[in-house]
ZAMARGU-4260 file (C-alpha; in steps of 0.2 Angstrom, whole numbers, plus 5000, padded with zeros to 4 digits):
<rodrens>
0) 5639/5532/5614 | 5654/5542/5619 | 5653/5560/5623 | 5663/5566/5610 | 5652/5555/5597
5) 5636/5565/5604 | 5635/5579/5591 | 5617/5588/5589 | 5621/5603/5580 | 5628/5603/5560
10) 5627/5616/5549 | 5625/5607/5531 | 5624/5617/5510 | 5613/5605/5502 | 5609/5610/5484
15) 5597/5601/5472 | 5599/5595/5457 | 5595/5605/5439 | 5583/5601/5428 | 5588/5593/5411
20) 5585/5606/5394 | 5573/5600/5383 | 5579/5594/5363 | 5577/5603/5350 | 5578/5587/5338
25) 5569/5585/5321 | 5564/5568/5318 | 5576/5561/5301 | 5574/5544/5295 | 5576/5537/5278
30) 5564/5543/5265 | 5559/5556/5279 | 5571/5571/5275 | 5560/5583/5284 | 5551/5574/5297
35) 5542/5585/5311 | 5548/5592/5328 | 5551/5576/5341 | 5564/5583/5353 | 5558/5574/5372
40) 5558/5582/5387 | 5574/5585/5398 | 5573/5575/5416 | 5571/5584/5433 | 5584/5587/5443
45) 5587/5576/5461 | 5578/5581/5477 | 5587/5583/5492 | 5577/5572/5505 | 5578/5571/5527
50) 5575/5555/5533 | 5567/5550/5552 | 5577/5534/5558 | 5573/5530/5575 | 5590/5521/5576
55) 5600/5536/5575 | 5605/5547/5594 | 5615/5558/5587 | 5621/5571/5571 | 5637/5562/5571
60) 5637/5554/5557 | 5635/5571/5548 | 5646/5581/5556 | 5661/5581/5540 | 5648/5581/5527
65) 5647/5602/5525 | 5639/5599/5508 | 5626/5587/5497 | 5621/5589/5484 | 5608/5578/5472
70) 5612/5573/5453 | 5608/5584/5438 | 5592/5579/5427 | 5596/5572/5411 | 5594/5581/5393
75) 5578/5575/5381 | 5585/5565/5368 | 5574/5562/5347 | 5559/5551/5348 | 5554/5561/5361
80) 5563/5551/5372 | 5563/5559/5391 | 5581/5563/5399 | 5584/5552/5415 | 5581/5560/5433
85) 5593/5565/5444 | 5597/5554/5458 | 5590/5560/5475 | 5599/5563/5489 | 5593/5556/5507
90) 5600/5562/5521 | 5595/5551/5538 | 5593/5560/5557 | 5587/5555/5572 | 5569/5558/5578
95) 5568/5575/5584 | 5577/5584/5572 | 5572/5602/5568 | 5579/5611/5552 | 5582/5630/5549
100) 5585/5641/5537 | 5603/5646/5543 | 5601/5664/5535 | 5585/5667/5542 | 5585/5656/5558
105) 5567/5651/5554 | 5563/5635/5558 | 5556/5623/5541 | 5552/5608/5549 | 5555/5595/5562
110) 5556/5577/5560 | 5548/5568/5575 | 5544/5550/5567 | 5551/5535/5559 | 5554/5535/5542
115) 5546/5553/5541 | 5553/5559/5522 | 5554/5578/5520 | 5559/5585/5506 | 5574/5601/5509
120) 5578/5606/5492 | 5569/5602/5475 | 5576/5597/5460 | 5573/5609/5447 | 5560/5605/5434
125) 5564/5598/5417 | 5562/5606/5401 | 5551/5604/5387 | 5556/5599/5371 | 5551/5606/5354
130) 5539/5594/5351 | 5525/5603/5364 | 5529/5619/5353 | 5524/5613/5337 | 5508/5622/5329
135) 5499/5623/5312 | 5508/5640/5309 | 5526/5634/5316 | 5529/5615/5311 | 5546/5614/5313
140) 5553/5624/5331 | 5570/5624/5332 | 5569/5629/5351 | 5565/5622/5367 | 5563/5625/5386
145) 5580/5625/5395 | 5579/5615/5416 | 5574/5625/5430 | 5590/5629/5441 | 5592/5621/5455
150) 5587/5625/5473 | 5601/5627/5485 | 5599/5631/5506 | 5612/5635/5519 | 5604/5624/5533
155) 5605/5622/5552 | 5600/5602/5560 | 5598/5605/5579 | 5594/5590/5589 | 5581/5591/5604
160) 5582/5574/5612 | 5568/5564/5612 | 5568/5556/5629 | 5554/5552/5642 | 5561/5556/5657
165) 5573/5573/5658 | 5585/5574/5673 | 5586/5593/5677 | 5598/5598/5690 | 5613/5610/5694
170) 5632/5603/5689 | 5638/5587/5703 | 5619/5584/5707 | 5620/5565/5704 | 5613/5564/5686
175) 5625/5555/5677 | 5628/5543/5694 | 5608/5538/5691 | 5607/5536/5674 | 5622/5524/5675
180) 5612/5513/5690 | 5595/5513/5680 | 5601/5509/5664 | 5616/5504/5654 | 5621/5520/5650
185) 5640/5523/5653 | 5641/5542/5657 | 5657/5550/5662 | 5654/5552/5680 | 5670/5562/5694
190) 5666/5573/5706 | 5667/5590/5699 | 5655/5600/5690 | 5652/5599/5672 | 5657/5584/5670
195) 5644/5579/5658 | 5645/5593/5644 | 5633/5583/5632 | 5616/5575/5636 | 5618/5554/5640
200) 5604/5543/5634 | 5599/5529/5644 | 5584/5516/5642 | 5576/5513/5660 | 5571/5491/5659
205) 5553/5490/5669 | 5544/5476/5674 | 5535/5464/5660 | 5549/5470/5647 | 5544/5487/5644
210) 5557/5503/5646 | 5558/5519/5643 | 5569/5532/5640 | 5580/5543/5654 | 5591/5559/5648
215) 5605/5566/5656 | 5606/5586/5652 | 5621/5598/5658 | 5619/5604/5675 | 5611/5623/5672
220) 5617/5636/5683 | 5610/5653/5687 | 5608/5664/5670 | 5608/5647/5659 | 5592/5656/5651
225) 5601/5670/5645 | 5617/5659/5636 | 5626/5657/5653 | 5638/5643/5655 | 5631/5629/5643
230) 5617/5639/5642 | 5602/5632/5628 | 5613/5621/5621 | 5607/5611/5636 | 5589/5620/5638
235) 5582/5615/5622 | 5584/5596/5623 | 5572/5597/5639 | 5558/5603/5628 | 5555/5586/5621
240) 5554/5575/5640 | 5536/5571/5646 | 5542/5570/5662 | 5557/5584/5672 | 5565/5573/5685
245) 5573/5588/5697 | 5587/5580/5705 | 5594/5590/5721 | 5606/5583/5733 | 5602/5581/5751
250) 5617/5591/5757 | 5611/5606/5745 | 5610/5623/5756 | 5593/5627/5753 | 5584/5611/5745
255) 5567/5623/5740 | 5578/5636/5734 | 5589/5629/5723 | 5571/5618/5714 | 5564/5637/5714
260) 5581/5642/5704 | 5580/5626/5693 | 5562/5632/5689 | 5567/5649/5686 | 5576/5646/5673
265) 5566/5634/5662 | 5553/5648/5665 | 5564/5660/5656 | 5568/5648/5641 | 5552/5643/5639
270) 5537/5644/5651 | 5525/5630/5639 | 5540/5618/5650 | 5531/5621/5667 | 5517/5613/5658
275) 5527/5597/5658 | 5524/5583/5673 | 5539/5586/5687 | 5546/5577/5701 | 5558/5582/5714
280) 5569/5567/5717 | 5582/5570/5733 | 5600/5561/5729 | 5613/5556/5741 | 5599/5552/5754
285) 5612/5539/5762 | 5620/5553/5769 | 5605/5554/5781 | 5599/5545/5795 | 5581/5540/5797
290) 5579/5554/5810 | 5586/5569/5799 | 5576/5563/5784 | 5560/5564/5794 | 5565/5580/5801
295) 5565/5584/5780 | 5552/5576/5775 | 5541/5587/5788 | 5549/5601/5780 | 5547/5598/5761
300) 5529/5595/5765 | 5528/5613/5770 | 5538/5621/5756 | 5532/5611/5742 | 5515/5611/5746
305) 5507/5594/5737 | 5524/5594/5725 | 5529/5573/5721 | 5545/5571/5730 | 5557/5556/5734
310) 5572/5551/5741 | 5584/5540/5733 | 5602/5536/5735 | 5609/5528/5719 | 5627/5523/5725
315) 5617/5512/5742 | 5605/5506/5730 | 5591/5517/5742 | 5574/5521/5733 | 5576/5516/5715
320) 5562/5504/5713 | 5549/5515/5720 | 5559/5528/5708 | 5553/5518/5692 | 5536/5514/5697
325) 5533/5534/5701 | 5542/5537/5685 | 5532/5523/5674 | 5513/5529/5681 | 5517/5546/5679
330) 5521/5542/5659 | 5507/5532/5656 | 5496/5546/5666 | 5480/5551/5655 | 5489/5569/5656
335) 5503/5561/5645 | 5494/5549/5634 | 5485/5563/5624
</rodrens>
């Protein structure tokens, strides 16, 4: 997937469909010049359904399609024949949609599974036709229910990926550079910040031919929380990882300060994150030798006090196995099980 194809936020007018009138018919056949009401019923109008399809990433493929709308019930016809319904409307998005109300903001719903079917706008019922009026005092009524309008909703789809594994770190950190050497994931990699402006999915292969699933998320910087740089158009797709991968370069200033920075601001978004499984993973350890790393490891086992850290270096191939097996026993941990 390109970065330009990654889209996860649409703003979409869906509008149901309305409900068919009823018929006002009096039943007429030969010899029968004043046969009784039998005007049928009218149809009801389309629904607007969301679809899960676990074989979607993105809201690409509904970023040009601004409105939907479903099809208009059909009218009741004599023999009180019912009008046909209007045709639905399914729109498909990936697992971990979640759908607002664009006026209100509030959220409606998420869909989290496959083939999960939510329905976003109802058709409008149809009407009854003069038949259900009929009654000893008034044979022969000459009226009949008219369709319920239909529904119609300005919505928002955001996208929180749905990824096992979360790579949080600041811009340059060596995300993108990992993702590409664990999976197949071509993410656009220089050395510059921001280079990655839209997550990057990736599926980790594991031993026995098993996987599972690694994000690449914009580097945060300071004030991220409050909108700042890429702000939580980043943020929110960690809330959906079982595991946060803090990934912090060996040549980083102050190694403990810039994880506490990291932390700082996934506390601000949202402090149910820190409930999340974390590990601190050091990159670019090949810029090391055996001695300066020993000299850090003494040191990190101060400052992080019992924290899970590692080093790797994913352009010298350093680390990367022991990476996946930390990674894979931490998924299938009881905590992330339940």
């Amino acid at each position: 997937m390109t970065e330009g194809n990654f889209v996860d936020y649409v703003k979409i007018y869906v509008s149901s469909g309305k409900g068919g009138k009823g018929s006002t018919h009096l039943h007429r056949e030969k010899f029968i010049e004043k046969g009784g009401p039998d005007g049928g019923d009218g149809g009801r109008g389309g629904h607007v359904y969301l679809v899960g399809n676990k074989g979607l990433w993105t809201l690409f493929h509904l970023k040009f399609a601004k409105h939907v709308k479903a099809g208009h019930g059909g009218d009741g016809g004599s023999a009180r024949s019912t009008g046909a319904d209007g045709e639905d409307k399914y729109i498909e998005v990936p697992l971990g949609t979640v759908v607002r109300d664009k006026e209100t903001n509030e959220i409606l719903f998420e869909i989290t599974e496959d083939g999960e079917k939510r329905i976003v706008a109802r058709g409008g019922k149809g009407g009854l036709g003069n038949w259900h009026f009929r009654s000893s005092t008034n044979q022969t009524p000459r009226y009949s229910q008219p369709g319920m309008p239909a529904n119609e909703i300005d919505m928002i789809l955001e996208l929180k990926v749905l990824a096992d594994v979360g790579l949080v770190g600041f811009p340059n950190a060596g995300k993108s550079t990992l993702l590409s050497v664990l999976t197949s994931a071509k993410p656009k990699i220089a050395d510059y910040p921001f280079t990655t402006l839209k997550p990057n999915l990736g599926i980790v292969a594991y031993r026995d031919f098993q996987s599972f699933v690694m994000a690449d998320i914009p580097g945060i910087i300071e004030g991220a929380a409050e909108g700042k740089g890429l702000g939580h158009y980043f943020l929110r797709h960690i809330e959906r990882n079982s595991v946060l991968l803090f990934l912090i370069p060996a040549d980083a200033d102050d190694i403990k300060k810039e994880y506490e920075i990291l932390l700082d601001e996934l506390r601000r978004y949202n402090p149910e994150i820190l409930d999340k499984e974390r590990f601190i993973v050091i990159s670019k350890s090949d810029m090391l030798d055996e001695e300066l790393q020993k000299e850090m490891k003494v040191q990190l086992d101060t400052e992080f006090k019992g924290l899970k850290y590692h080093f790797i270096s994913s352009i010298a191939n350093q680390g990367l196995v022991e990476l996946k097996d930390k990674l894979w026993e931490m998924l299938n941990s009881e905590e992330n099980q339940l």
